[in-house]
C-alpha positions, 0 to 999 in steps of 0.5 A: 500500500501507499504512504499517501493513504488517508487510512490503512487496512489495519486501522479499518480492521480495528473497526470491524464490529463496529455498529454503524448507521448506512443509508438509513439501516443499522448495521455492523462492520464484519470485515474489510475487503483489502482490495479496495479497501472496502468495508462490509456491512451486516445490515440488520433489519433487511433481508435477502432471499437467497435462491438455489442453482435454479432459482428457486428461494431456500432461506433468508439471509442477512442483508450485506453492503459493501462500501468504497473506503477510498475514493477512485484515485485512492487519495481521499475517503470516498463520499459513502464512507464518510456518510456512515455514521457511528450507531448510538 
């Protein structure tokens, strides 16, 4: 990685677990994607219909959601990161 980021992947790391509010839905960071970086989300609330090989539904599953930590030339935090809020 370049010294020039804004943040590292071990200070990301160390949010996982974190509850966080992302567009509107609660939710927590269960892990950092390093290529990226990105964040993803364990949204609570929602749901997912996961489907079988032929398409047909099995389960709900927890909503997830991925977030660009940096912006498209890696220099700044991108505008989705920095609009997640911390949860109360």
């Amino acid at each position: 990685m370049n010294d020039k980021l804004p943040i590292t992947v071990k200070e990301l790391r160390a949010m996982i677990g974190l509850h966080v509010v992302y567009q509107g839905n609660q939710g927590t960071i269960i892990e950092v994607l390093e290529d990226g970086p990105s964040l993803v989300l364990n949204t609570t609330g929602t749901a997912s219909i996961q489907r079988n090989l032929h398409g047909h539904p099995t389960r709900v599953s927890p909503h997830t959601s991925t977030v660009r930590v940096l912006s498209e030339n890696g220099t700044a935090l991108h505008k989705e990161f920095l609009d997640m809020d911390l949860a109360e």
